[in-house]
C-alpha positions in Angstrom: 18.8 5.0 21.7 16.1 7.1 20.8 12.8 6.2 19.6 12.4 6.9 15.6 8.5 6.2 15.2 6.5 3.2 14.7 9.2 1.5 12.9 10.6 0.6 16.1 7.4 -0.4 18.5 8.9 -3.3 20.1 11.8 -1.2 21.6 9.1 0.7 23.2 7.6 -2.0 24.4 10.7 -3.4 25.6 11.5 -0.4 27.3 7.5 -0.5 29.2 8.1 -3.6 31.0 11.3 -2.5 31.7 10.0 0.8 33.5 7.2 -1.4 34.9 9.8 -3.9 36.4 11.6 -1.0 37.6 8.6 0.3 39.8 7.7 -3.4 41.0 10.4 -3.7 43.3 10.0 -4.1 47.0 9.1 -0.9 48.5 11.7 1.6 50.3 10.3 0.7 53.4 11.8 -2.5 53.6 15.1 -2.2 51.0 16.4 1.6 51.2 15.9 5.2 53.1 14.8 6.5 49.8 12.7 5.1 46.6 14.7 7.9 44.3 17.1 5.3 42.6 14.0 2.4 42.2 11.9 5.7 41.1 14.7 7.0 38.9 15.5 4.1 37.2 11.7 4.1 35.5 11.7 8.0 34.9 14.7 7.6 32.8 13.3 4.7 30.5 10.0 6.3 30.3 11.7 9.8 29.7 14.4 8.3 27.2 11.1 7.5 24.8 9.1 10.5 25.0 12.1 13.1 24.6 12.0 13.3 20.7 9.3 10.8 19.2 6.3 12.8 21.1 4.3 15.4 18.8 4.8 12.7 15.8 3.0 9.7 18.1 0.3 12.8 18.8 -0.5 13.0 15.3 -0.1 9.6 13.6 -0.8 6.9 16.0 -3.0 8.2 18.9 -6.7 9.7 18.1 -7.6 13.3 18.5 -9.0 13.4 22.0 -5.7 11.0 23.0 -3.0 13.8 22.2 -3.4 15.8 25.3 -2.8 12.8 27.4 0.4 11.6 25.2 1.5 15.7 25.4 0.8 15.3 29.1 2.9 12.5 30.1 5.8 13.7 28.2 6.1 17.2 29.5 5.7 15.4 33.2 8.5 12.7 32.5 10.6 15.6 30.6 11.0 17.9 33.7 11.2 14.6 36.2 14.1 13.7 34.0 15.8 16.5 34.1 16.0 16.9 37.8 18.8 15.1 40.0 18.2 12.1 41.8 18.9 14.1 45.6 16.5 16.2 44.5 13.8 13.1 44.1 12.4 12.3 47.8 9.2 10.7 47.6 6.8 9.4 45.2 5.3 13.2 44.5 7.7 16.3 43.0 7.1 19.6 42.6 7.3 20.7 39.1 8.1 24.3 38.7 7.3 26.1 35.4 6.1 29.2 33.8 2.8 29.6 32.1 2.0 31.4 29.1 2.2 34.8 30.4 5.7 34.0 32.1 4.3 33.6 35.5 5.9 31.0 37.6 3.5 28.1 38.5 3.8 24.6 39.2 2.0 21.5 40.5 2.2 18.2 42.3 2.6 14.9 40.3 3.2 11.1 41.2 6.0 9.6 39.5 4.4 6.3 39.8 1.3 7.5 38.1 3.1 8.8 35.3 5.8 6.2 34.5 3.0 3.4 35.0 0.8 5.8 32.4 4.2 5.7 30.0 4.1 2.2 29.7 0.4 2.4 29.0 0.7 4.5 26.1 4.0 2.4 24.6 1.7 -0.9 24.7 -0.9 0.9 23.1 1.6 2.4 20.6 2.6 -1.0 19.6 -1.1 -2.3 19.4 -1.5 0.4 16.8 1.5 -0.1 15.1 0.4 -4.3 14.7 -2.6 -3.4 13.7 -1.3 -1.1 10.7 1.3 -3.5 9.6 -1.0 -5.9 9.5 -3.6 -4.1 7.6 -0.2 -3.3 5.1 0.5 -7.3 4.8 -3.2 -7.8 3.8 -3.4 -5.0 0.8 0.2 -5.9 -0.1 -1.4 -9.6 -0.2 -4.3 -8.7 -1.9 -2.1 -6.5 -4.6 0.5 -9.1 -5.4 -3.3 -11.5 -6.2 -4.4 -8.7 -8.7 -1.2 -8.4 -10.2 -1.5 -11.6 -11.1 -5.0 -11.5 -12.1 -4.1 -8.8 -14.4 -1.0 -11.0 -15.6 -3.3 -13.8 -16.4 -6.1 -11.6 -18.3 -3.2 -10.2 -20.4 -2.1 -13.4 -21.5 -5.7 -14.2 -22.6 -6.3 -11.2 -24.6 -3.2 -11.5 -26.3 -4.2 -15.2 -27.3 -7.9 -13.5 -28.8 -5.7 -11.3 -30.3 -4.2 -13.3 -32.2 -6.9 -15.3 -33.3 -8.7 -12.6 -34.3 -5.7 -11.2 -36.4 -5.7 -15.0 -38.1 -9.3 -14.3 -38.6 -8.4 -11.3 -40.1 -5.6 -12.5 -42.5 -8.2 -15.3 -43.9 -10.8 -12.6 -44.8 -8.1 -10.8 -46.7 -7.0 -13.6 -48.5 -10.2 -14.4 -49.4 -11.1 -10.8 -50.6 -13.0 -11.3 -53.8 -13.8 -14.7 -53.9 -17.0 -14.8 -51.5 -20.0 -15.4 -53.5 -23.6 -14.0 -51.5 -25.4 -16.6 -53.9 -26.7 -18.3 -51.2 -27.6 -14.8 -49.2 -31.4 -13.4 -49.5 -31.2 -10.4 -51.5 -33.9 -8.0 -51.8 -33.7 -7.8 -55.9 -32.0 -10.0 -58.1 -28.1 -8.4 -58.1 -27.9 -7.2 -54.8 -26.1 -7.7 -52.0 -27.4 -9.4 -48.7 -29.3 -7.0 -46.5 -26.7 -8.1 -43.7 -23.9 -6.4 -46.0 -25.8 -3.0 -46.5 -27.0 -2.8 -42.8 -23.4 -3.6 -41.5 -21.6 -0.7 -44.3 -24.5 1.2 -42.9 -23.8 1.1 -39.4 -19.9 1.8 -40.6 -21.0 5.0 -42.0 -22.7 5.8 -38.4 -20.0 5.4 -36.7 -17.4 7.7 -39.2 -20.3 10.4 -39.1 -22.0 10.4 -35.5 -19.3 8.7 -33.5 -16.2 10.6 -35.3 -15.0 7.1 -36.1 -12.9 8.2 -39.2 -10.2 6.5 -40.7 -7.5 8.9 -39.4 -9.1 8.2 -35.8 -9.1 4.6 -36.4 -5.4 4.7 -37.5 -4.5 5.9 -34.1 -5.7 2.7 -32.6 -3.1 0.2 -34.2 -2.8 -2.3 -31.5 -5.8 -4.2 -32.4 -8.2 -2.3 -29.8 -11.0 -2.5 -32.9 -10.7 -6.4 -33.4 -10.8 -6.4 -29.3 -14.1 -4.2 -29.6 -15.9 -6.3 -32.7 -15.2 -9.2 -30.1 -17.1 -8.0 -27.7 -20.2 -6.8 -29.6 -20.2 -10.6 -31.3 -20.0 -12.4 -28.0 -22.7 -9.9 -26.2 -25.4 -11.7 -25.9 -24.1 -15.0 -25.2 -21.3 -14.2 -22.7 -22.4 -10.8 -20.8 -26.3 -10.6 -20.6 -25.7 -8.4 -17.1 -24.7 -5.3 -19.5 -21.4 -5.1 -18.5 -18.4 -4.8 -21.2 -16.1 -8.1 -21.4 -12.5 -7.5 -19.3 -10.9 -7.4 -23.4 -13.1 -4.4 -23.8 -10.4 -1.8 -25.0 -12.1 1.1 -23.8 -13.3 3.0 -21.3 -17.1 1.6 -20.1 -18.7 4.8 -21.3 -18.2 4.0 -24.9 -19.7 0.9 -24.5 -23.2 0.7 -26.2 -24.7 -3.1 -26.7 -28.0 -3.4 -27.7 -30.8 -6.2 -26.3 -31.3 -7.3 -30.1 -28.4 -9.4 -30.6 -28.3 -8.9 -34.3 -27.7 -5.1 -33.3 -24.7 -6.3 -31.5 -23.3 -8.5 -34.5 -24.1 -5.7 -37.2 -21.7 -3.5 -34.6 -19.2 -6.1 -34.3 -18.9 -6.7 -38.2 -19.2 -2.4 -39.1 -15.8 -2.9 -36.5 -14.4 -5.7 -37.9 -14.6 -3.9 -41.3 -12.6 -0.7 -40.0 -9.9 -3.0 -38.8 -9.5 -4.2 -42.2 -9.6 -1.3 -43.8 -7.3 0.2 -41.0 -4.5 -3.2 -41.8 -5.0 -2.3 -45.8 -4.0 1.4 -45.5 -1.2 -0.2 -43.0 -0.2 -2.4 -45.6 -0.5 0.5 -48.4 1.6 3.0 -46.3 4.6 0.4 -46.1 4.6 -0.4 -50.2 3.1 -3.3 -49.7 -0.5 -4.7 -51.4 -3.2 -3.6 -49.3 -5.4 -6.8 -50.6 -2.6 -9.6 -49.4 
């Protein structure tokens, strides 16, 4: 079988100790005439792994100054393979080839050296290889946590949601019926200052923000409930700066100030568009826009 990548380290590594078992036998001195079967055996296991899976270990698993050793070994154990056993006497072959001007050349290798330097680089493939998957099994651990996380915060700003849509339907019902008696007015027969500065900071946000009703109508899933909530629990909840996980948009449009009846007058110019954005809903549908 022939190596297909990393996928299948521990064949490789099966296939080292094998080679390595292969060269530990008793030396031909005292068992045989000649070490080419003993010598054989390891060339072919060592050979059987570097035949296809080479240039893609080069690239992917070893580091750059590695890949000439990796391309090394495998051209050595590619032209041991292919010679015959008869013509194996000895721990050294000649290796014949041409260079890159078609000149014949060659050179003198141990087969030892390079079946033992094999095994080396199949151990340190599968090193590699554990250390990747086990770098995988952490980020796949750490994603299945955020994933839940994420489930979890999407429960809870469903559950504000709602509330503030409750909210929302008891100011409606109530639409008419709130006296400011009790407010401080400026002059007898107006409205609290609170009410004028929130309208007013309404109007800022139609004319310098671009806030208009058509733009607010485009945001009908309750992202400007979400945003009043955020303003109103500023400066109780967030005093670092940063927007509240049930902020509904991106961080740049997010704007509190350090006076934290700034922050409320936001949150109530907001909570005002949301109503005003349910009414023309409710209008649009043939259905009272006061309810």
């Amino acid at each position: 079988m022939r190596c297909g990548g990393p996928g299948l380290c521990s064949e490789c590594t099966a296939d080292a100790s094998r080679a390595r078992a292969a060269l530990a036998q008793p030396s031909p001195a005292q068992t045989q005439p000649s070490p080419a079967p003993t010598l054989r055996a390891a060339i072919d296991v060592a050979n059987d792994r570097f035949e296809v899976p080479v240039a893609k270990w080069g690239t992917d698993l070893v580091g750059e100054e590695e890949r000439p050793e990796v391309a090394e070994v495998a051209f050595v154990l590619r032209n041991i393979g292919a010679m015959d056993a008869e013509d194996i006497d000895g721990d050294n072959v000649d290796l014949r080839f041409e260079d890159a001007e078609g000149r014949d050349t060659g050179c003198d290798v141990s087969i030892v050296e390079y079946a033992e330097k094999a095994a080396d680089l199949f151990e340190q493939h599968d090193r590699i290889v554990g250390e990747l998957r086990a770098d995988r099994d952490s980020w796949a651990e750490q994603a299945e946590q955020r994933l839940a996380d994420w489930d979890e915060m999407r429960k809870e700003r469903d559950a504000a949601l709602a509330n503030v849509d409750a909210l929302a339907v008891q100011v409606l019902k109530l639409g008419g019926t709130i006296s400011f008696a009790h407010h401080r007015t400026d002059q007898a027969g107006q409205v609290p200052q609170a009410w004028l500065d929130v309208q007013a900071e309404r109007r800022r946000q139609v004319e310098a923000e671009g806030w208009t009703p058509e733009h607010d109508d485009a945001h009908d899933t309750g992202a400007l409930a979400s945003a009043a909530g955020c303003y109103a629990m500023f400066s109780l909840a967030y005093p670092a700066g940063d927007p509240s996980r049930f902020w509904p948009w991106d961080k740049s449009w997010w704007k509190p100030s350090p006076d934290g009846r700034r922050n409320m007058v936001k949150a109530g110019a907001l909570i005002l568009a949301e109503i005003e954005r349910l009414d023309r809903a409710a209008a649009s549908q043939g259905g009272p826009s006061d309810a």
